[in-house]
C-alpha positions in Angstrom: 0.0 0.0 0.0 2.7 2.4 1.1 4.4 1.3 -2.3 1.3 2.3 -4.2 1.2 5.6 -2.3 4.5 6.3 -3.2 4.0 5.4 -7.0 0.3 7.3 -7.4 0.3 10.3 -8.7 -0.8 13.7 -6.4 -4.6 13.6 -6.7 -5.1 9.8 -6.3 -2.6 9.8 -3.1 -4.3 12.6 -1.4 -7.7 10.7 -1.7 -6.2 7.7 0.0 -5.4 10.2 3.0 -8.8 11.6 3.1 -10.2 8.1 2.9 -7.9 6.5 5.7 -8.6 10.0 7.9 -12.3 9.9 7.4 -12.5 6.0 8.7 -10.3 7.3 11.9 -12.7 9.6 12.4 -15.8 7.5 12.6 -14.2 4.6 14.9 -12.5 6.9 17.3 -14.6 7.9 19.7 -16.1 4.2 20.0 -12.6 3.0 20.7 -12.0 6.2 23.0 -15.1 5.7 25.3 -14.0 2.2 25.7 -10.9 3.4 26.9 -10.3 3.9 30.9 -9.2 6.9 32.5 -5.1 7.7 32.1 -5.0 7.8 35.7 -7.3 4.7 36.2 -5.3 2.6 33.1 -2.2 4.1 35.2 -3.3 2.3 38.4 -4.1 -0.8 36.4 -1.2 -1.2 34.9 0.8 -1.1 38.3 -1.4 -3.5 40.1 -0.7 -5.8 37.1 1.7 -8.5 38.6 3.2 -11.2 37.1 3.0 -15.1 38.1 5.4 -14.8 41.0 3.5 -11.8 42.4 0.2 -14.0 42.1 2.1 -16.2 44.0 3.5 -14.0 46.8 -0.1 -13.0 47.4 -1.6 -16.1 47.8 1.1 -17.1 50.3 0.7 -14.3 52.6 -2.9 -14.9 52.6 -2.4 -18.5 54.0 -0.3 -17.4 56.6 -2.7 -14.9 58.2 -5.2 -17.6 57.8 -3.1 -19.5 59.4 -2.1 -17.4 61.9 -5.8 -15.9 62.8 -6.7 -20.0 63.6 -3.9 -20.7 65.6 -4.7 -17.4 67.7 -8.3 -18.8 67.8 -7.0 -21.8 69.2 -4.7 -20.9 71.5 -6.9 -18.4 73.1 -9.2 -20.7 74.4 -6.7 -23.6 74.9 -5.4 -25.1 78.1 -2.0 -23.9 77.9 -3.0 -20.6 79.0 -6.3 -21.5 81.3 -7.2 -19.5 84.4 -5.8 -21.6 87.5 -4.8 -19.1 90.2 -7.4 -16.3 90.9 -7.5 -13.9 93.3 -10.2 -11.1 94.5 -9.8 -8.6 96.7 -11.0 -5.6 98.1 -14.4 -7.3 99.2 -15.9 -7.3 102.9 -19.0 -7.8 104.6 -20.6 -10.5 105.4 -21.1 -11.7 101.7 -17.6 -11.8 100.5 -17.2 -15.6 100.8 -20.2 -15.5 98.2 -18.7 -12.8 95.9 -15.0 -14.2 96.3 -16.3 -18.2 95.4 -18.4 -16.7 92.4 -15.8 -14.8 90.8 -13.0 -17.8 91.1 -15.5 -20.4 89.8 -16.5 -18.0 87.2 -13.0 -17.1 85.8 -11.6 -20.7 86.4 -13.4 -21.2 83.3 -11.8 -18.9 80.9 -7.7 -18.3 80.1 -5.8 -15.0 80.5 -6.0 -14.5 76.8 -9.5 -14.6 76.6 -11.4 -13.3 79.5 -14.6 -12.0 79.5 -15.5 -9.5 82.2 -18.5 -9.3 81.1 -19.5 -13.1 82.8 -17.3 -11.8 85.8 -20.1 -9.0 86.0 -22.9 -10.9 85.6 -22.1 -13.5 88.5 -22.0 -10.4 91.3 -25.2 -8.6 89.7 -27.5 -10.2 92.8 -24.9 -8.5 95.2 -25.6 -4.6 95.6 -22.6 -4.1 97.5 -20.3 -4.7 94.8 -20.2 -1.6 92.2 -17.4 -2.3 89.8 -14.9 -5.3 89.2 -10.9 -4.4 87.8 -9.4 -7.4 86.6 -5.6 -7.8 85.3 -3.6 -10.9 83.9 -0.9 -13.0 84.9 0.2 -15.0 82.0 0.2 -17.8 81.7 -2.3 -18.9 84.3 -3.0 -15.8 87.1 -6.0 -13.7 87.0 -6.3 -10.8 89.4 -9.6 -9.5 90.3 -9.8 -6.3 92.4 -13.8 -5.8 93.5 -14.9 -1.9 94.0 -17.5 -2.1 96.5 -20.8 -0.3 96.9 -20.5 0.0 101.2 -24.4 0.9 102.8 -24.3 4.3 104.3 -27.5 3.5 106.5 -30.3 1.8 107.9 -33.4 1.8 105.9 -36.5 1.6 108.4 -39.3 -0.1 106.7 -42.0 -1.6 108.1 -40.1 -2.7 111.3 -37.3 -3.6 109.4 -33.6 -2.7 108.5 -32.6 -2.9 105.1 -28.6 -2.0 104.6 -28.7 0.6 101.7 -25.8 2.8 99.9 -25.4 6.0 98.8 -27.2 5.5 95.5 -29.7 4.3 97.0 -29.2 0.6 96.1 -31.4 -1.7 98.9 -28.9 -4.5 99.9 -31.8 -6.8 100.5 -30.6 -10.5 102.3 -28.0 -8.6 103.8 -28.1 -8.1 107.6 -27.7 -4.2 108.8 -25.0 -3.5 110.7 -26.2 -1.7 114.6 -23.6 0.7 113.6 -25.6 2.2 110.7 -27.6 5.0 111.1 -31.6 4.5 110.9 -33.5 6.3 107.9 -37.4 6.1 108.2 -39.5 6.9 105.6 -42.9 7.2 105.7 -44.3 4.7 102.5 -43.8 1.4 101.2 -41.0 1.4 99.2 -41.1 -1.0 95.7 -37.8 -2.7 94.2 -34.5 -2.7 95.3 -33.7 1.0 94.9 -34.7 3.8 97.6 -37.2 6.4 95.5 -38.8 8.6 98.3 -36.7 12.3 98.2 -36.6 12.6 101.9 -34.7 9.6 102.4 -32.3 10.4 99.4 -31.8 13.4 101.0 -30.9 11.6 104.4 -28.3 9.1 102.4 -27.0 12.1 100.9 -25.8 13.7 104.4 -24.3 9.7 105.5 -22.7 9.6 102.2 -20.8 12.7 102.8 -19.7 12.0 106.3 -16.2 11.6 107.3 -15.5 8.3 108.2 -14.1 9.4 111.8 -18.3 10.3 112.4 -20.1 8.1 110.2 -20.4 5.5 112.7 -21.7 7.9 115.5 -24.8 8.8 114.0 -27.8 6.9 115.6 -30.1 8.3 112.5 -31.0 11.1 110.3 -34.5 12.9 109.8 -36.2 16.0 109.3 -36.4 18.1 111.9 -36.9 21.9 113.2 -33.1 22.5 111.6 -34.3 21.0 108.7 -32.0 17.6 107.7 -30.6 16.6 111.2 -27.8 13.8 112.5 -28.2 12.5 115.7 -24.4 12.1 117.1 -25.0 8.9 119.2 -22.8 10.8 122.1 -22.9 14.0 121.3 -25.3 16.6 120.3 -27.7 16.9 117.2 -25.8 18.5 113.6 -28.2 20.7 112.2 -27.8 20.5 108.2 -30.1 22.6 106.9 -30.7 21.1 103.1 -28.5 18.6 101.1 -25.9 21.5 99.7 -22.3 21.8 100.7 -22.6 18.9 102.9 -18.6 18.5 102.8 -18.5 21.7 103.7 -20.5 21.7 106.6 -19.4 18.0 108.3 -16.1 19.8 108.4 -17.3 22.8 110.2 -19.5 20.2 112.5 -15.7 18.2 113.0 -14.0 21.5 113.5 -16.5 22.1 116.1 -16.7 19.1 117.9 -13.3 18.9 118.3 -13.1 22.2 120.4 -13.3 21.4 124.4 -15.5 24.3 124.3 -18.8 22.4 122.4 -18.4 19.9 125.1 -22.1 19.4 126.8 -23.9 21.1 123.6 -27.0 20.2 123.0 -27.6 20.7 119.1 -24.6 22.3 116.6 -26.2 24.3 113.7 -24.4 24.2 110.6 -26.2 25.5 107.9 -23.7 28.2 107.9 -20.7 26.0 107.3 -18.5 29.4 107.8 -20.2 30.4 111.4 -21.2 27.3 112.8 -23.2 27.8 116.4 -23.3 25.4 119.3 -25.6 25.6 122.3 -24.5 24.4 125.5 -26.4 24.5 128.9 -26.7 28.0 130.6 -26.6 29.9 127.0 -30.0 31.1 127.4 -29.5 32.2 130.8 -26.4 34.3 129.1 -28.2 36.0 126.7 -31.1 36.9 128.9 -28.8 38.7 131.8 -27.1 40.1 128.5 -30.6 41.7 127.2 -30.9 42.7 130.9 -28.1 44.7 131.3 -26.8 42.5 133.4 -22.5 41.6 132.9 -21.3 38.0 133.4 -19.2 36.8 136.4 -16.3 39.2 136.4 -17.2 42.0 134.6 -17.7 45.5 134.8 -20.7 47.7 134.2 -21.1 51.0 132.4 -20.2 52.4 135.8 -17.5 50.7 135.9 -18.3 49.0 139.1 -18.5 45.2 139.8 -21.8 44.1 139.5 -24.0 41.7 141.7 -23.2 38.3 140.7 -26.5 36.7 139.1 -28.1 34.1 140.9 -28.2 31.1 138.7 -25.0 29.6 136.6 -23.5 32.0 133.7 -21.6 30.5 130.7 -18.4 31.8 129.2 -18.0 32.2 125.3 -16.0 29.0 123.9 -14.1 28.4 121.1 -15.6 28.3 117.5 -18.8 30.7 118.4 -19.9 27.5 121.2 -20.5 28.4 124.3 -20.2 26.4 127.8 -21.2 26.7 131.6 -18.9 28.2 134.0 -18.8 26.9 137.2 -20.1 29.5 140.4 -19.2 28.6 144.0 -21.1 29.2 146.7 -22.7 32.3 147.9 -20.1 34.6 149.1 -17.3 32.7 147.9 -15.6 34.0 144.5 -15.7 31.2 141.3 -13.1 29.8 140.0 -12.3 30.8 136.6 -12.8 28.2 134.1 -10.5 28.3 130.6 -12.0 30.7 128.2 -13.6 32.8 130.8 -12.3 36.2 131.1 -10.6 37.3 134.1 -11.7 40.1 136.2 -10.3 43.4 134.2 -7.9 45.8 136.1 -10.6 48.5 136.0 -13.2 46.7 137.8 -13.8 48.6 141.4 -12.9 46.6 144.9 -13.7 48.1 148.1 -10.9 50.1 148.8 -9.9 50.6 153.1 -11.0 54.0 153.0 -14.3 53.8 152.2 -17.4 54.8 153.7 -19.1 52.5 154.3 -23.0 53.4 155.4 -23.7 53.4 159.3 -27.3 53.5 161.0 -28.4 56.7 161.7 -27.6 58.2 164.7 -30.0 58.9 167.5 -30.3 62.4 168.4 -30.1 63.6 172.1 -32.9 65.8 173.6 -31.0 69.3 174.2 -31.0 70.4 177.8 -31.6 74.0 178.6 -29.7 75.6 180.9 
């Protein structure tokens, strides 16, 4: 064909161009839509392997099937089963229960595989226990460290008392300790979880107690001070409501510390930063105070000692409490207690010189002379 081209003369070789131009032109864009992308033919041709990369593939597929079975095997085999387990952090009188659960539990799975989820499900029935943290000790150890739920109180219900916690969680077929505090409430409670917001209220103060005073509550109710503990030697901790109850069992442990609450009868912190305690002979305080009358000691506008009162005075104690001083007998001056004030240098004595009043004399009938 070239040949001919080469031999034909101008017109008959410039038709043969047309011709073979035109046919390109009709059968190009059929051939061009069949085409792929450049950047897609590109890809193609680079994933393109040859036998020995068909090869490679296919071997490092068996291998990780391989491997993924033997992991599946070994996993679950006895070469690395749970034999020694131990649980912690449990107490109370149903950690024998929760300790035997958990080892028969585990004993049945390996340190590669283990499933806290059964671990979980085993202590569901018991309420005191709130969490489980379990670690590994290949091949054979399992270490399970139990977060407990403790009761706070005493639920009072219907002549009974139920152990309950802080959330409110009913630790029902567990016996109550005598050292919890008692919370009554005043209607049937349904389920295993406290409901009634009084006695939510009441767990709330117990949950926040230190634990030096958590065990000398005798109970907690609503009272004239609002949420009140009952100190089981000691005198009644006003609360107020459930807010800033840290706050205020450290003002109420501030306070009690003091020598100067001792005797008190209630300690009213609803004002964690001026806590007030009243102590036996406070009233009588304030009344001689509203009376113009000075404490044991002290000195009137005058400046003069006045007239000890009749009955006891108290002294102002430490952290705003007061307590009773101590008076002698009549006639007989009263030993100063710590933290009363002594008698200021001011305060007027009977001095030698003077007067002192003297009856009326008698007047003699004059005589005339």
């Amino acid at each position: 064909m070239e040949r001919r081209l080469a031999t034909a003369s101008g017109p008959s070789r410039a038709a043969l161009v047309a011709r073979r131009a035109a046919l390109a032109a009709a059968f190009a864009p059929a051939a061009l839509r069949r085409l792929p992308h450049p950047s897609v033919a590109a890809g193609l041709a680079r994933l393109r392997l040859g036998r020995r990369g068909r090869r490679a593939v296919a071997a490092l597929a068996g291998v990780l099937l391989l491997a993924g079975g033997a992991w599946l095997w070994l996993r679950d085999s006895s070469l690395v089963a749970v034999r020694r387990v131990t649980v912690t952090g449990v107490t109370g009188p149903s950690a024998d229960a929760i300790r035997s659960a958990l080892a028969d539990a585990a004993r049945q799975m390996t340190t590669l595989h283990v499933q806290v989820s059964r671990l979980r499900a085993v202590v569901a029935p018991y309420g005191v226990v709130r969490g489980l943290r379990v670690s590994t000790d290949f091949p054979h150890g399992l270490h399970i460290r139990v977060d407990e739920n403790p009761p706070v109180a005493a639920l009072v219900l219907d002549g009974r008392r139920l152990p309950v916690t802080a959330d409110g969680t009913i630790l029902a077929g567990v016996p109550a300790s005598s050292r919890l505090a008692s919370v009554s409430i005043s209607r049937a409670q349904a389920g295993t979880r406290l409901t009634d917001a009084r006695g939510l209220a009441c767990l709330a103060v117990m949950a926040a107690a230190p634990s030096s005073l958590r065990y000398e509550v005798t109970r907690v109710y609503f009272g004239s001070g609002g949420l009140t503990a009952q100190l089981r030697n000691g005198p009644a901790l006003y609360f107020g409501d459930d807010t800033r109850l840290e706050a205020k069992w450290m003002a109420a442990a501030r306070v009690l510390a003091d020598a100067g609450s001792a005797g008190a009868s209630y300690l009213d912190v609803r004002i964690p930063g001026r806590p007030v305690a009243s102590v036996p002979g406070a009233q009588a305080l304030l009344t001689h105070a509203n009376a113009g009358i000075q404490p044991a000691g002290g000195v009137n506008a005058a400046g003069a000692a006045p007239a000890s009162p009749a009955g006891p005075t108290t002294t102002a104690g430490a952290a705003g409490a007061t307590r009773p001083a101590t008076t002698g007998a009549p006639g007989a001056s009263a030993a100063p207690t710590s933290g009363s004030a002594a008698p200021s240098a001011g305060a007027a004595t009977p001095s030698a010189g003077s007067a002192t009043p003297s009856a009326p004399a008698s007047q003699a009938p004059a005589t005339g002379g």
